[in-house]
N, C-alpha and C positions, 0 to 999 in steps of 0.2 A: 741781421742775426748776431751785431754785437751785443756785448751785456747778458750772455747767457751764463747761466753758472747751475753747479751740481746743486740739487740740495736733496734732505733728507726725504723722504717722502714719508706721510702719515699712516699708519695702519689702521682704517676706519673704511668705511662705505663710501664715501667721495672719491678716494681714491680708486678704489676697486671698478665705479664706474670709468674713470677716465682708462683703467686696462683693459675694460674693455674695447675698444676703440684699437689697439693691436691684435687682440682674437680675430677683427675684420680681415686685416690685410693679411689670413693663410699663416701666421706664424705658431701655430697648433702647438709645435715639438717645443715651442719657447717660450707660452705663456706661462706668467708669474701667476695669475688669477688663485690657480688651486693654493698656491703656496699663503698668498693673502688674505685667504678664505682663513686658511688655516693657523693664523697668528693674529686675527682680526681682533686689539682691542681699542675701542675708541680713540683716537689722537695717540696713540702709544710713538714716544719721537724714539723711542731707541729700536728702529723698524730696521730689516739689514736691506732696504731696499731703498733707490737714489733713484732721480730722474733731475732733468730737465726742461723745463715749461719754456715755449714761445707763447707769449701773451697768457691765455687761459689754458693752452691747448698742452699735454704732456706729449712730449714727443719723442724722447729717449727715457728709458729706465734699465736698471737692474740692477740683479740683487749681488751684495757683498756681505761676505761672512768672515769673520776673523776666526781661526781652527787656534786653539790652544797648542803650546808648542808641543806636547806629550802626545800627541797625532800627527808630527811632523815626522813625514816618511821623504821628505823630499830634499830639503835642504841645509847645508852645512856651515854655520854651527845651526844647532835644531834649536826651534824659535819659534814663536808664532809668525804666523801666516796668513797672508787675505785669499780666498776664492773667491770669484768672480763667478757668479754661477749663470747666471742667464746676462747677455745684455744686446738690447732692439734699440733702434734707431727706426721708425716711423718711414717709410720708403723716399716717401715726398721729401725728407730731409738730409738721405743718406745723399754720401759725397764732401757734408758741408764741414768735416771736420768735429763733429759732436760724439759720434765713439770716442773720438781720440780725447776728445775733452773727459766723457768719464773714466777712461784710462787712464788720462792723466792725474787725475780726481784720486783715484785708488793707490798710482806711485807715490801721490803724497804721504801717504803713513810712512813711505821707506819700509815697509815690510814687503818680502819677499809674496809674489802674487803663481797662483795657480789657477790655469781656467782648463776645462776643457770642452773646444771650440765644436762648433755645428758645421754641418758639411758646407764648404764654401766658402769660409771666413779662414784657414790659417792664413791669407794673404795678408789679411788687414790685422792678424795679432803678430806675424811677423815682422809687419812694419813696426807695430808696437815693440818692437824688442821684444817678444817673446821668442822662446827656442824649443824647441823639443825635448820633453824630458826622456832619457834613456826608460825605455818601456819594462815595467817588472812586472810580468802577470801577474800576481797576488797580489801586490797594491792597486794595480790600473785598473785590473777587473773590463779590463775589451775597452777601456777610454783610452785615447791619445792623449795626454796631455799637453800641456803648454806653460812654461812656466818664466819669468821676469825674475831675476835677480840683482837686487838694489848692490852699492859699491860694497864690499866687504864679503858677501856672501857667494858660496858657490852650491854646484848640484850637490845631496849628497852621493857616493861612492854606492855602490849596487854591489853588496857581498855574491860574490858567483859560489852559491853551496855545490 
């Protein structure tokens, strides 16, 4: 499993087949599929979606989004920011450290990251250094968040009206 690395993934019909191959394994609440459908143009590299290949086979993906800072309701000084919106690891491969590799993939910008996790996983974004964002119903809208704060940056402050 050495010599793995992130890359971008294509927005075309090649790829869309290889996700399908995660719809198998039950992951329903998490497919990218709809989302790829829906930004499908041929080889377009500027796709917000990353994966993983061992050999031919993809085995990790998901999707990152950069939010302009003029949407940043989270973090202090306000700045752009990455989401992490979906992210699968292949069952047969979880345990081997390849979440943590596209996590790591994502702290490389140094920008401040938000995800919000699927039932069962804060263990493994906690390991990540993720923390709990203080909850504000009108931003969170019933999501928990989770949020990674690179050196320099903090939560921002929650006005109590």
């Amino acid at each position: 499993m050495d010599h793995l690395k992130v890359e971008n993934l294509l927005v075309n019909y090649k790829t869309l087949e290889k996700f399908k191959r995660f719809k198998e394994y039950g992951n329903q609440e998490l497919t990218m599929m709809e989302d790829l459908q829906n930004n499908i143009i041929e080889n377009d590299s500027k796709s917000p979606f990353f994966g993983i290949y061992y050999g031919d086979n993809l085995i990790a993906r998901m999707s990152l989004y950069e939010v302009n800072k003029k949407y940043d309701y989270y973090f202090s000084p306000q700045q752009d920011y990455l989401t992490i919106w979906k992210l699968e690891v292949l069952p047969d491969y979880q345990g081997r450290g390849i979440g943590k590799l596209m996590v790591d993939f994502a702290k490389e910008s140094k920008l401040p990251i938000k995800t919000s996790p699927r039932i069962n996983s804060h263990g493994f974004w906690e390991k990540m250094g993720f923390v709990k964002a203080h909850y504000e119903m009108e931003r969170d809208l019933g999501e928990n968040p989770l949020i990674w704060l690179p050196e320099g940056v903090q939560e921002k402050e929650i006005n109590p009206n």
